[in-house]
The first five atom37 places (N, CA, C, CB, O) and aatype in JSON, in Angstrom:
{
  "aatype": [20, 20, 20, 20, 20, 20, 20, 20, 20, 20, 20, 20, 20, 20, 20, 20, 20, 20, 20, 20, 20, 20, 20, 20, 20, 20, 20, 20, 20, 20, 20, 20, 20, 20, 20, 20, 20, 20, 20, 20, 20, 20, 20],
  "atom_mask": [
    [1, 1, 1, 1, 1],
    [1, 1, 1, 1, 1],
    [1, 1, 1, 1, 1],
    [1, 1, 1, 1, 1],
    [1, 1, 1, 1, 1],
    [1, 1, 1, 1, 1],
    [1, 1, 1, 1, 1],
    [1, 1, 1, 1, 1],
    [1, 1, 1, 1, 1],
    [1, 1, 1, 1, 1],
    [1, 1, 1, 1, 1],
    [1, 1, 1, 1, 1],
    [1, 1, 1, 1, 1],
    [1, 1, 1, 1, 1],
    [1, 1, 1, 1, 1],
    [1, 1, 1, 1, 1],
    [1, 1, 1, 1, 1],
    [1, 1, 1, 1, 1],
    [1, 1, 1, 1, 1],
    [1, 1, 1, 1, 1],
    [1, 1, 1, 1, 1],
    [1, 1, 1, 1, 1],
    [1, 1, 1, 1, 1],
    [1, 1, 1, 1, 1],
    [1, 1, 1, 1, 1],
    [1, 1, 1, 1, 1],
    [1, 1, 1, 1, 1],
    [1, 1, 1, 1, 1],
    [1, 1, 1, 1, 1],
    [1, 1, 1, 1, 1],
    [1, 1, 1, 1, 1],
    [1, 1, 1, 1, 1],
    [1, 1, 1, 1, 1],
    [1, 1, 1, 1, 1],
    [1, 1, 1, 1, 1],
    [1, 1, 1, 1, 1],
    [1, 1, 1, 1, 1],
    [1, 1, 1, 1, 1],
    [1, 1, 1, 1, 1],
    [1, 1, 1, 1, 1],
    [1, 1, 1, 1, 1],
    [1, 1, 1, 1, 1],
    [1, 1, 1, 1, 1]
  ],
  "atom_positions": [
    [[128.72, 89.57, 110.45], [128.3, 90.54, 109.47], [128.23, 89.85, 108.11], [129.26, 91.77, 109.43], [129.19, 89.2, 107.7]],
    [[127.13, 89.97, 107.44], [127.09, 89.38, 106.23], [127.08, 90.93, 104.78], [125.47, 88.24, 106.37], [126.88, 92.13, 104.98]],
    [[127.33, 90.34, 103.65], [127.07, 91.99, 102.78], [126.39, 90.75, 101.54], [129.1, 93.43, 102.12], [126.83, 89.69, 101.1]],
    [[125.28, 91.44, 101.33], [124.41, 90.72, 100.16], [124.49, 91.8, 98.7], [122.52, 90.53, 100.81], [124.11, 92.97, 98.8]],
    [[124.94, 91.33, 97.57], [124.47, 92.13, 96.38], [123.55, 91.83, 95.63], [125.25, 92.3, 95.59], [123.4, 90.74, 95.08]],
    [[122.7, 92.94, 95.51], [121.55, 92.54, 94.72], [121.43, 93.48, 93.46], [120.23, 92.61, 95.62], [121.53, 94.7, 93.55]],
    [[121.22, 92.81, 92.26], [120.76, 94.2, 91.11], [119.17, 94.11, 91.24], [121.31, 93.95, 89.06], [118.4, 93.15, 91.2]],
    [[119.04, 95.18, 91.39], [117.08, 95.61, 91.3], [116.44, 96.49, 90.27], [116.54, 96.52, 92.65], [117.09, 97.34, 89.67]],
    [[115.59, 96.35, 90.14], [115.05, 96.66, 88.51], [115.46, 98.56, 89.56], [112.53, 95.87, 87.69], [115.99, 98.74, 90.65]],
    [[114.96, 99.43, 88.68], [114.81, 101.01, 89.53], [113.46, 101.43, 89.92], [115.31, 102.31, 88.58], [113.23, 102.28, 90.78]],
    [[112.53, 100.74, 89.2], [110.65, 100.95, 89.49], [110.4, 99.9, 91.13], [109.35, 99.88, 87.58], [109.33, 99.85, 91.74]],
    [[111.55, 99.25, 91.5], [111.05, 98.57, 92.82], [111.94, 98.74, 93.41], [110.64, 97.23, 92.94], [111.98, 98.04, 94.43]],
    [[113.22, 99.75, 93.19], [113.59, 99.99, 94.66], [112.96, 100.81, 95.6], [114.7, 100.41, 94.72], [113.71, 100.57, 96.55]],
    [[112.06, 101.68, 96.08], [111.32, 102.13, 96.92], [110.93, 100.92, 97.47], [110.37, 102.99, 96.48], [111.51, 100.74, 98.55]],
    [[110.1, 99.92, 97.13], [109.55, 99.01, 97.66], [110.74, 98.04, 98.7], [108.85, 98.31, 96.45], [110.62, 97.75, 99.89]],
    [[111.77, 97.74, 97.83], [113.02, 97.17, 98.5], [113.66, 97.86, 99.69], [114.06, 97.1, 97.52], [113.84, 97.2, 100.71]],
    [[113.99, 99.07, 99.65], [114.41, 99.68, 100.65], [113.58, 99.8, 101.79], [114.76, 100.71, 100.29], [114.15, 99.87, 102.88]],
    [[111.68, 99.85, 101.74], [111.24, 99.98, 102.69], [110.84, 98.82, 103.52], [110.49, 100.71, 102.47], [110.41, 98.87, 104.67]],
    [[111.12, 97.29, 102.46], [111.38, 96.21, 103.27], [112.38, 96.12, 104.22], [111.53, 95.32, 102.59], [112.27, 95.58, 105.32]],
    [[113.42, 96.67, 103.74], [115.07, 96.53, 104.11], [114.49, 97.21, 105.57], [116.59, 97.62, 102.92], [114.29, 96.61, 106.63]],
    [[114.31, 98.42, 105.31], [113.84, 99.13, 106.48], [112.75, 98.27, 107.73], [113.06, 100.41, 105.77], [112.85, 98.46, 108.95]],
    [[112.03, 97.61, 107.25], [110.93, 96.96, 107.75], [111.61, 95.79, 108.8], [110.0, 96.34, 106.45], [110.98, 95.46, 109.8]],
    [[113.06, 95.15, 108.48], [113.22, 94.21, 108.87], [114.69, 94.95, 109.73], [113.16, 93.01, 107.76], [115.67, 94.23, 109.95]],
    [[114.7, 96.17, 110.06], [116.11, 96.78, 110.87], [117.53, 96.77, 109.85], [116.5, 95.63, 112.39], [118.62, 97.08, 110.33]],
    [[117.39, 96.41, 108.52], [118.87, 96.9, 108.16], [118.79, 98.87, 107.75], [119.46, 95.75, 106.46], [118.18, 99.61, 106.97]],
    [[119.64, 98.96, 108.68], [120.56, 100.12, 108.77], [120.89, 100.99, 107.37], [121.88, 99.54, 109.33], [120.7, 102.19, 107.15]],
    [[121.48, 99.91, 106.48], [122.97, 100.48, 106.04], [122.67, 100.42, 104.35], [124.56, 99.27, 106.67], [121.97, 99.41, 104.28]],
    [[122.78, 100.81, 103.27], [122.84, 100.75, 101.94], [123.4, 101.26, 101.17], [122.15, 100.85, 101.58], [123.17, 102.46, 101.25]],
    [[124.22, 100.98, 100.2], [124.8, 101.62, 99.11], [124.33, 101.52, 97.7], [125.96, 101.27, 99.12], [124.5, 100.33, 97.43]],
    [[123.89, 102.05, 96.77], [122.75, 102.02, 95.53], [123.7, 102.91, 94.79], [120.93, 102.7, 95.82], [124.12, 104.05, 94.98]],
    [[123.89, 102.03, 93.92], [124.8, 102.31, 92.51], [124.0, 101.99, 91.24], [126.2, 101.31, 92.42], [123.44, 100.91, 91.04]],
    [[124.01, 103.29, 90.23], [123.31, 103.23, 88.8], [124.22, 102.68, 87.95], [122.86, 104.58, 88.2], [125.18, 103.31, 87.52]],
    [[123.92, 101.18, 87.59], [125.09, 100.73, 86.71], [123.7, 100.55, 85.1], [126.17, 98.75, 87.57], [122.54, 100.81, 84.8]],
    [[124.73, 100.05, 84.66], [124.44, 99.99, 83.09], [125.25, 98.83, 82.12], [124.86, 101.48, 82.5], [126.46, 98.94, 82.3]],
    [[124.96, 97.9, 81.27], [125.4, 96.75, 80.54], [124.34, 96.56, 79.65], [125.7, 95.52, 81.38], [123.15, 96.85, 79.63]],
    [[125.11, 95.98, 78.93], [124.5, 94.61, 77.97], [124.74, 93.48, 78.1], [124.76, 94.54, 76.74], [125.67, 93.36, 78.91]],
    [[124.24, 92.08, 77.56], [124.48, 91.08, 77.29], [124.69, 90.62, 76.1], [123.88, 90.63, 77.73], [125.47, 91.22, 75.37]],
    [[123.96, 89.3, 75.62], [124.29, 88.73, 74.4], [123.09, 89.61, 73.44], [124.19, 86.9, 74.46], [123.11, 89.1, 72.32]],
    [[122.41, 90.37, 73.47], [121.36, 91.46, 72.65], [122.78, 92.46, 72.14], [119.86, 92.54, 73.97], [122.88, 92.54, 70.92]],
    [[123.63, 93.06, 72.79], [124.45, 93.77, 72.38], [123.92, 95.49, 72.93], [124.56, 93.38, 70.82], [124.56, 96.53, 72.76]],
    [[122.63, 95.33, 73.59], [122.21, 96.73, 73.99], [120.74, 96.4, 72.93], [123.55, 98.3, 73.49], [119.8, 97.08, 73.34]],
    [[120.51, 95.87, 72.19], [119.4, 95.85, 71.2], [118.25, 95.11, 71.76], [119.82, 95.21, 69.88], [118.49, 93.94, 72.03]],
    [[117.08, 95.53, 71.97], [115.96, 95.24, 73.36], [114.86, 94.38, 71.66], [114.94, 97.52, 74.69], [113.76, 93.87, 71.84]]
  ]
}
């Protein structure tokens, strides 16, 4: 059993999941997180 983490933009997870799907994984957990970096939040 392997467990992969990935952060994905939110406009391409549909696309991701229906790969996921495409290739037999089962299983997913999708969490809305939120950060900054060295911008401080300032885009």
């Amino acid at each position: 059993m392997k467990q992969i983490t990935a952060v994905v933009r939110p406009g391409k997870l549909d696309a991701v999941k229906a790969a996921l799907v495409a290739i037999d994984v089962v299983g997913m957990t999708i969490n809305d997180v939120r950060g900054f970096g060295r911008q401080k939040g300032q885009v």
